[in-house]
N, C-alpha and C positions, 0 to 999 in steps of 0.2 A: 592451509591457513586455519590457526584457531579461531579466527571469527571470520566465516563468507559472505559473502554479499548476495543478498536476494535482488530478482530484476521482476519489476512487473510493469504493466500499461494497462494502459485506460481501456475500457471495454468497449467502448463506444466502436462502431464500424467507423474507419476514417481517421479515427482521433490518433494522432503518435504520441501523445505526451508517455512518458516514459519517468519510473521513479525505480530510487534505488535502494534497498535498506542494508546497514551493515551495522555492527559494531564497534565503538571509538576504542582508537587501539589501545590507548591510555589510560583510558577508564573503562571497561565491558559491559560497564551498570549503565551504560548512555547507548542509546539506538540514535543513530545519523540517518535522518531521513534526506532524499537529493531526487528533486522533481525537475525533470528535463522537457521544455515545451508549453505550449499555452491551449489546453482545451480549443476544440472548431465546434462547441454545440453547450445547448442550454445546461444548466444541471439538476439534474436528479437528487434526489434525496433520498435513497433508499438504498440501505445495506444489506446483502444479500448474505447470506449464511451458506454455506457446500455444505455435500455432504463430509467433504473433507474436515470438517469441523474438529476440532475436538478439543481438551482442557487447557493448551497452550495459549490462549487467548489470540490465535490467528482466524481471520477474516478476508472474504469476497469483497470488494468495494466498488460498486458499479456506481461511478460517480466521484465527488472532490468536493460537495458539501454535507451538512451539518452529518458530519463521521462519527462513529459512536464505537466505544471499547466497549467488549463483553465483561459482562462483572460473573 
């Protein structure tokens, strides 16, 4: 497929919420984001950074508030 779908979840022990990212097939320049589930615990505010880092603007997100992109 020229546009995959990435899968991730929440990091929380316990938590299943579950999200999906892909590409709109229609347009490429649009990301579809699809959140499956409802947090079981308080939330964090802190975005973590990997070392997997790098100039793609991809990110660790331990948590589901105040989310912040890299500039």
């Amino acid at each position: 497929s020229p546009n995959p779908r990435n899968y991730y979840r929440c990091s929380t022990n316990g938590c299943t919420v579950k999200k999906r990212v892909e590409r709109d097939i229609d347009d490429p320049s649009y990301v579809i984001n699809t959140y499956e589930g409802i947090h079981n615990h308080t939330s964090p505010s802190v975005v973590y950074y990997t070392a997997q880092d790098d100039d793609s603007g991809r990110f660790f997100v331990s948590g589901f508030q105040n989310l912040c992109q890299r500039s």
